[in-house]
N, C-alpha and C positions, 0 to 999 in steps of 0.2 A: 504494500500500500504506500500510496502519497502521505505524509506528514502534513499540517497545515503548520504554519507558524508558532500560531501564541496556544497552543495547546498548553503549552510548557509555561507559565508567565515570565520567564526569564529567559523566553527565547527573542530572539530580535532581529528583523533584516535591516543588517547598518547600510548607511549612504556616510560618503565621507571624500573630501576632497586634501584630508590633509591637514588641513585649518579647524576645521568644524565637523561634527560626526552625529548623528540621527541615529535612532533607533524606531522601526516602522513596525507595527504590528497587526496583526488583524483578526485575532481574538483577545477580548479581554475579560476578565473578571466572571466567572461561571463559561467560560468559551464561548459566551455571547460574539459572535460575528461582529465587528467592526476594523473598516479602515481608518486608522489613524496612526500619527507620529507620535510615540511616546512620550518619546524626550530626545533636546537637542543637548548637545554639548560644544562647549567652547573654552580654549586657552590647553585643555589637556582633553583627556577620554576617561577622565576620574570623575565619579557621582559627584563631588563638592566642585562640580561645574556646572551643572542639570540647570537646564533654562528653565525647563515647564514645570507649574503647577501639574499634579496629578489628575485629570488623565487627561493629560497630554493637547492633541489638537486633531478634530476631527469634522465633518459634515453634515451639515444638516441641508435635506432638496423639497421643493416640492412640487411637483407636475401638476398647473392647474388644473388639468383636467380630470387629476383623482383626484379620491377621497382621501389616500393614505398620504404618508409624508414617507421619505426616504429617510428613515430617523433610529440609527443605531442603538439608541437608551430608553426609546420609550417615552421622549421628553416629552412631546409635545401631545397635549389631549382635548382638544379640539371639540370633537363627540364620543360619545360612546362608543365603543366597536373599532373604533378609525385605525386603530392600532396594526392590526393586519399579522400577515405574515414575516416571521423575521429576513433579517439581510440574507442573500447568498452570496459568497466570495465565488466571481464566475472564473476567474485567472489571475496570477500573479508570476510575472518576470523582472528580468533585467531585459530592457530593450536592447537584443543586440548579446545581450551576455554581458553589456556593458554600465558604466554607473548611473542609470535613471531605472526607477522604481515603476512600474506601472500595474495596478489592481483597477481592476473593473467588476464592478459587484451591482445589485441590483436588490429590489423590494420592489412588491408588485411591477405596477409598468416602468419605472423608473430604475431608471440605470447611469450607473455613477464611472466615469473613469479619473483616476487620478494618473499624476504623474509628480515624482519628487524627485530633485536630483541637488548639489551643491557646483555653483560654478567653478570653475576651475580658478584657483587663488583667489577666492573670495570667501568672506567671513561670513556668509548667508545661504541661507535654504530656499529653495524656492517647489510649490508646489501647484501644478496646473490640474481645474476641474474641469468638470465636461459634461452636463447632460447630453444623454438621448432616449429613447421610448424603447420596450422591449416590442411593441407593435410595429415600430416604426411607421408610427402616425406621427404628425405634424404638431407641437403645442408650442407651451411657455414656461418655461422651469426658473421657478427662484432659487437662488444658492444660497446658502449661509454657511462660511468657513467660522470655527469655533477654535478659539487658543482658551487651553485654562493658566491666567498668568501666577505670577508669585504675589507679584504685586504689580500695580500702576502706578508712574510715578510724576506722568505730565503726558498730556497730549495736545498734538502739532497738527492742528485739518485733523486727518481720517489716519495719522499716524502716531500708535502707541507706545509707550517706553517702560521698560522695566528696568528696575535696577536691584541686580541681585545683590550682589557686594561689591567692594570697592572699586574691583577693577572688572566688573562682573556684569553686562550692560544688553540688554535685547530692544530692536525694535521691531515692529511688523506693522503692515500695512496689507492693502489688498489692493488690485488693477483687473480693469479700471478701478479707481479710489472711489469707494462706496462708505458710508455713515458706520461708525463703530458704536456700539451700544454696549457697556459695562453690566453687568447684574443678574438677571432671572433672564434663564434661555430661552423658556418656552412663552414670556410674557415680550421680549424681545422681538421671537421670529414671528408671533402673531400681533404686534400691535400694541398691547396693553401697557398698561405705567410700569415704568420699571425702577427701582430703587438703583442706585449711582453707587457705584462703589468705588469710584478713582480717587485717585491720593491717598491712598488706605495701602495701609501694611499688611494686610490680609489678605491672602488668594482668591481668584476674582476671573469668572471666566468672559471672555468677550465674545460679541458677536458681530460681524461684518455682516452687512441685509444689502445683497447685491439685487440691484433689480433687475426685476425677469427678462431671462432670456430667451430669444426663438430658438427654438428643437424645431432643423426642419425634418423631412421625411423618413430621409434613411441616413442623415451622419449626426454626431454632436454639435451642441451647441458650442457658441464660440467660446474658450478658454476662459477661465478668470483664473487668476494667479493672487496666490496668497503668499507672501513676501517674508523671512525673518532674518533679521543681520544683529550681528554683535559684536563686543568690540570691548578694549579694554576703558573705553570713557564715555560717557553718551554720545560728545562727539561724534567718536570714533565710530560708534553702532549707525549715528545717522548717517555719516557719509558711507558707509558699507550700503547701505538701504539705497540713498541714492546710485550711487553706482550701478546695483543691481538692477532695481529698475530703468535705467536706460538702456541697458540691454535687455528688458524683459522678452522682446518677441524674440528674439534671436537665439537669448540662452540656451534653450533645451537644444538646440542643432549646434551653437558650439561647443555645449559638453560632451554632445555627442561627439562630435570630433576629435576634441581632447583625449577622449576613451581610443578613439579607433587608433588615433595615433600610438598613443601609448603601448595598444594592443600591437601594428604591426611591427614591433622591436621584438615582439615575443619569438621564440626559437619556430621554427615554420614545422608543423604535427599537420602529414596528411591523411587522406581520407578516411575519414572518422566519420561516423552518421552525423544527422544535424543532431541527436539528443546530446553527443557524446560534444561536439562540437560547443554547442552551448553550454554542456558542464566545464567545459574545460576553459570557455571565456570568463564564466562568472566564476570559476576559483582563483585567477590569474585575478581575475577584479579584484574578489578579497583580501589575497597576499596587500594589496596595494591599497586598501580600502583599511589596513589595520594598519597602518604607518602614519603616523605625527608629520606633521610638515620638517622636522628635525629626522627623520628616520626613526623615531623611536616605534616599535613595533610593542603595540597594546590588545590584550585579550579583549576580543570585542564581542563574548558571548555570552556567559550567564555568572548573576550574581556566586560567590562573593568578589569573582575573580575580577569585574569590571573594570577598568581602567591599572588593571597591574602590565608590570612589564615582569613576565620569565623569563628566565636567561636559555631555559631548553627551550624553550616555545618559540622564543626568538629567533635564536639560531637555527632552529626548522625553517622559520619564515625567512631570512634571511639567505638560508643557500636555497630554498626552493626558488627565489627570487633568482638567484644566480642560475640555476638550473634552466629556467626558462627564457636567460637572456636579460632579462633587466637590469645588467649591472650595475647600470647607476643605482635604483634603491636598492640595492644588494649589498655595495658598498656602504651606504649613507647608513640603511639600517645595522651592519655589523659595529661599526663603527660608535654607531649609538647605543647598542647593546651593553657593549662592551665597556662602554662608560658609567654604566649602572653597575659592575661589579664591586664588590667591599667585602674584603678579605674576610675568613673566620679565625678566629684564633688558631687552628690547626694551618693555615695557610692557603685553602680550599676557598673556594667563594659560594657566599649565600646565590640562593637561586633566586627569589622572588622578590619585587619589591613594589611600593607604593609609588605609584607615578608621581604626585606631588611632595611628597616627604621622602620619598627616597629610602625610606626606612625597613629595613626585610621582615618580609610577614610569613617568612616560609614554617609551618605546620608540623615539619618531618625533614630526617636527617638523610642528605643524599649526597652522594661523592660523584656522581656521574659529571658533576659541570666541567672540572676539566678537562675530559676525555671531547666533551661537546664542543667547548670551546675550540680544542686542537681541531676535531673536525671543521666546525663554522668557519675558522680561520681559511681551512686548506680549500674548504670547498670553495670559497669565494674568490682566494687568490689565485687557484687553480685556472678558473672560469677568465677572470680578469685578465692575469697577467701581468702584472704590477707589483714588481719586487718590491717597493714603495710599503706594499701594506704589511711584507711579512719584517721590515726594519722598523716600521711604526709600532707592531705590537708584539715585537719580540720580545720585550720584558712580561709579556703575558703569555705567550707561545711559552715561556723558556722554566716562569714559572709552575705553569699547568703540568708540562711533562715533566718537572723534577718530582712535584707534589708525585705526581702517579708513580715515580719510582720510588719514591723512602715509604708512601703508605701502603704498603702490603706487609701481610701478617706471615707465619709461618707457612702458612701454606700455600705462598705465592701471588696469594687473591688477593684486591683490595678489599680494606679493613671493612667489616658490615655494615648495611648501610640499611633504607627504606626503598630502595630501589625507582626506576621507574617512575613506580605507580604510585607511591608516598605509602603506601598499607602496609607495610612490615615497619611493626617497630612498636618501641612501646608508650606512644601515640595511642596507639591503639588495643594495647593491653598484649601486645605480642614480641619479640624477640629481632632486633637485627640480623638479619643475615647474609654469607656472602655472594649477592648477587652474582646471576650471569651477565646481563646486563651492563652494571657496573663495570667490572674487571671486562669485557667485551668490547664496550665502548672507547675504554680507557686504552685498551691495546689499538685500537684503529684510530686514536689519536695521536699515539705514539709513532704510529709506522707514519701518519702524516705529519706532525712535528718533525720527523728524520729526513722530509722530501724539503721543509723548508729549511732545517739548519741548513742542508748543504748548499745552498740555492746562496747562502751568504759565507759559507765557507767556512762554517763549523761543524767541520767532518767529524770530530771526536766525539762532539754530543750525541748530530747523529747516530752514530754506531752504536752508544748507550743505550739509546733510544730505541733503535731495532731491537736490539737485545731485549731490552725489559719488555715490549711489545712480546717475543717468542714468548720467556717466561712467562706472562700473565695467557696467555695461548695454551699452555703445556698445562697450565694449573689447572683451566677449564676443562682441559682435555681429563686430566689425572681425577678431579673432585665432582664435576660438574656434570659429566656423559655420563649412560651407562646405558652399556649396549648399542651406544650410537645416536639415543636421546637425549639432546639439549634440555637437560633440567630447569629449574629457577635458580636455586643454591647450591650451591654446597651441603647447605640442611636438610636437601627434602629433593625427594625423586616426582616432586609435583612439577607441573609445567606453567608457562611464561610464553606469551605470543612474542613478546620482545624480540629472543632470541634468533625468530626468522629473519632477522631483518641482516642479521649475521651472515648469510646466504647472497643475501640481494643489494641492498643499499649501501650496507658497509662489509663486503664482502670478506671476511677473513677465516671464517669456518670451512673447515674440510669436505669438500663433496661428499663424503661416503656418512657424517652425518644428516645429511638433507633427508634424503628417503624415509628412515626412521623416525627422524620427530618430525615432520610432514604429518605420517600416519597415526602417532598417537596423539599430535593437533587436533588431525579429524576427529578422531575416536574422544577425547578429554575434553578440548575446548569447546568445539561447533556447538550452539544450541541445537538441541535436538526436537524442537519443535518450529522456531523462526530461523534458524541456518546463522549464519555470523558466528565469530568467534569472540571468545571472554578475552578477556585481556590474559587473567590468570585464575591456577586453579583452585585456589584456597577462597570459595564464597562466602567466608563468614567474615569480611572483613570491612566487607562499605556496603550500602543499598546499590552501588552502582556497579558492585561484579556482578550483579544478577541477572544483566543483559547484556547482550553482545556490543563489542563496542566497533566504531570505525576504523579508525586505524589499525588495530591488529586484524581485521576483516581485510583493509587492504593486502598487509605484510603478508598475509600467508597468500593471498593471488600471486604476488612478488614475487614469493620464493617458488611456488608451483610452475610458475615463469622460468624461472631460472633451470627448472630440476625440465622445461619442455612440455610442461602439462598446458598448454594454451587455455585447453575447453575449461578444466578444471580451475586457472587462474579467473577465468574469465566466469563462473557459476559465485566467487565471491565478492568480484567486481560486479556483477551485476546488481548483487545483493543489496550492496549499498546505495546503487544507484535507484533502487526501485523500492527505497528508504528514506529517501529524498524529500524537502518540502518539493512544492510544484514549480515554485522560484528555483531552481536546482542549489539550494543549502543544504549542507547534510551534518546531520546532529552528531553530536560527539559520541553518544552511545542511545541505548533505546533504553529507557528508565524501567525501570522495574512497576512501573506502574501503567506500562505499555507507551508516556509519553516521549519524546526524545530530547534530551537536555546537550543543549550548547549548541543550536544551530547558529550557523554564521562565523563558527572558530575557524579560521584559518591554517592551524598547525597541524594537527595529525589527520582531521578531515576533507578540508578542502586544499590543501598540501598534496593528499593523498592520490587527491586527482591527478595532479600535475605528475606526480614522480611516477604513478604506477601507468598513468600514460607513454611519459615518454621512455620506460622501461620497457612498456610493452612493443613501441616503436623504434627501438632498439636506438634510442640516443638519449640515453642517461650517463653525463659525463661523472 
């Protein structure tokens, strides 16, 4: 089945040019049907940006010629009865695969299209309506676009200002410029007295009462465009507004441009169906849709994570960036990444941090960062070519691979950790152990830290560095196999999807392993009712082992790949694809409550598109 969006409430289809980032949904509260904009954000991708009052900014229509109102909440009650049948969401894409949002949904005869997208280097949103008639008869449709503000702080004409905090500043308007009405929605859109609520520190929703428009026969009526800029001073928000709107008519064809542009630098993947095609333009979108005008690369999926920068997550995003040709954000975002590291007392770096405080919020104890690091590095300079970046960050290239050689324990492996998935540990009332994963990662950083020492002519390190690369190799081999099955630990002859990726993406595992743990993947992990695979096999650890997740769903296509099974790689790529929301987002795993949580993340899921593509097209560098 299709996913829809907001099943999940923490699910979100972001719009983002950079500057500014939206979160679009279109279920809310009970999965009542609704199109609207959550929330915008501005200056960072962190909540303590959030423009909108709750809930957010949404539509209200009405086709003279019903009875009903096209009215997502039920506001308006008019008469008895009038109320009708609820909304249906008839389609939702990316136009193009690329960054404009377009839903068209309907209630009785009246049919709504939107369109939202962020101009390219501007601090505003803009979002286009559109009646037409599901008869396609002839009438006269009123609009009313709805923002619930924080506050209202002065208004200019038909244009309103919020000021959130200091540096913290929203305007919006609508075009053609129609009368704004502060207060009671349904006293608003019909006429009645409405109590004022401006210059008030209290939340306060608006209404714009655009007057009617012709629906003619068989297309939409003419556009109205509902406007929001911000900025770090009112000023600053009003001239983004202006700006905007002088190029109102134009914007949505040049963003579209800016997209197509941006899209033909991508590495050229031929003939792929259009579904496939379309998936693979809107996860490119979102590698690029999760990047800060700085490069900084921010989770843009589900609470708590909102607005964090991970250092794995990153670095995913980052060389998948390079993978597909973008070098410039490839470089921009490793770069930025990399900036957000802060040492642990052991000399390892925290993973996770708080985009505005910078402060590490990571959960659980994990040594993979710099094995990750050495990868992200290699991958990018690899791609690039620019000796430049491996003399820029060799004092982090040089300390990651030393870390990796003094921290292993007796028995070769690095010291225990939570691995991965953050669920071992006693966090959670369980036990470190010594990942494969870990010590796996950490060796295929090693062999790539050894390609750039030499590259500057520190052959000796290199050679170090091979070496402890075999040893951490031989340990897996001696603790971690049995029988030729890639285990999790050391501790435990349970299994780990991770460890496919050993086979594929960071190839350093032995063929004559593949085979075996392929087969006890199938047999251990696959759900045996919805297909997919778990991440790993100890379920008593989170509510979310209990469903198959995405990315290890890709990794094992990957490695079936690799071992020549096509049909077979391709029965788990499908899976995910036909797991999908309809916008082609694909949720980080399927909730154990059958919903799917994290659509819109770009690291393991919409990542997964790009790598297990061009693996399968046989140009994954």
């Amino acid at each position: 089945m299709h996913y829809f969006i907001g099943k999940n409430q923490d699910n979100h289809v972001p719009i983002s040019n950079g500057n500014v980032l939206a979160w679009l949904q279109q279920y809310d509260v009970g999965c009542r049907p609704v199109d609207k904009i959550s929330q915008i954000f501005f200056g960072n991708f962190d909540m303590s940006s959030s423009l909108f009052d709750y809930p957010g900014s949404y539509i209200l229509a009405k086709d003279q010629n019903e009875k009903i109102w096209y009215d997502p909440y039920g506001i308006i009650k008019e008469k008895l009865g009038q109320i009708g049948e609820i909304i249906s969401i008839n389609s939702t894409r990316y136009i193009h695969g690329y960054g404009i949002y377009e839903v068209v949904s309907h209630k009785g005869n009246t049919v709504v299209r939107t369109k939202t997208w962020a101009p390219p280097k501007r601090n505003s949103f803009i979002r286009s309506i559109e009646v037409k008639t599901l008869r396609s008869n002839p009438s006269e449709a009123s609009i009313f676009p709805i923002v619930h503000l924080k506050n209202i702080v002065q208004r200019i004409d038909n244009t309103f200002i919020s000021r959130i905090s200091e540096n913290q500043w929203l305007a919006t308007t609508v075009s053609p410029s129609a009368e704004g009405i502060a207060g009671d929605i349904s006293k608003a859109v019909t006429g009645g007295q409405v109590t004022i609520f401006e210059h008030s520190l209290v939340p306060v929703p608006l209404v714009f009462t655009i007057s009617a428009q012709k629906v003619p026969s068989l297309s939409y009526s003419k556009p109205v465009f509902q406007v929001f800029a911000s900025g770090a001073s009112k000023e600053e928000a009003l001239h983004e507004l202006e700006n905007t709107l002088v190029q109102i008519n134009q914007s949505q064809e040049q963003t579209l441009k800016g997209w197509q542009t941006w899209h033909n630098k991508t590495v050229e993947i031929d003939t792929l169906s259009p579904d496939l095609e379309y998936f693979w333009r809107v996860s490119n979108t979102l590698t690029k849709m999760s990047l800060q005008k700085d490069g900084t690369p921010i989770i843009i999926g589900f609470k708590p994570y909102q607005g964090n920068v991970w250092i794995r997550d990153s670095l995913w995003i980052a060389s998948t960036l390079a993978l597909a040709e973008h070098l410039e954000d490839a470089v921009r975002s490793l770069y930025a990444t990399l900036s957000y590291l802060i040492e642990r007392p052991d000399g390892n770096y925290y993973f996770a941090y708080n985009v505005v405080t910078r402060l590490p919020n990571e959960h659980a104890f994990e040594n993979d960062t710099t094995g990750l690091i050495l990868y992200g590095i290699w991958q990018v300079w690899s791609l690039v070519k620019d000796h430049t970046i491996i003399h820029d960050l060799w004092p982090i290239i040089s300390q990651s691979a030393e870390w990796i050689l003094k921290n292993r324990d007796s028995s070769g492996l690095i010291f225990p950790d939570a691995g991965i998935w953050e669920t071992f540990g006693p966090h959670l009332g369980e036990k470190f152990e010594h990942m494969t994963w870990t010590s796996a990662i950490s060796a295929f950083g090693l062999i790539r830290a050894a390609e750039m020492a030499e590259v500057i002519f520190k052959n000796e390190k290199a050679s170090r560095f091979r070496q402890g690369a075999f040893e951490l190799i031989q340990a897996i081999s001696k603790h971690n196999v049995h029988n030729g099955i890639v285990t999790r630990s050391m501790e435990t002859k349970l299994l780990d999807a991770s460890v496919t990726l050993f086979f594929s993406e960071f190839p350093i595992f032995p063929k004559e392993w593949l085979k075996p743990t392929l087969k006890a993947i199938q047999q251990r992990l696959e759900d045996p009712f919805i297909g997919g695979i778990w991440r790993h096999e100890s379920l008593t650890t989170e509510e979310g082992d209990l469903k198959p997740w995405t990315g290890p769903t890709f990794w094992l296509g990957e490695a079936f790949l690799v071992n020549n099974d096509v049909n077979e790689a391709w029965k788990y790529f499908n899976h995910n694809y036909n797991n999908s929301a309809f916008c082609g987002l694909l949720p980080e795993l399927l909730y154990s409550r059958g919903r799917p949580r994290g659509i819109g993340m770009p690291s393991y899921s919409q990542s997964g598109v790009i790598r297990s593509l061009l693996l399968y097209k046989s140009l994954y560098s």
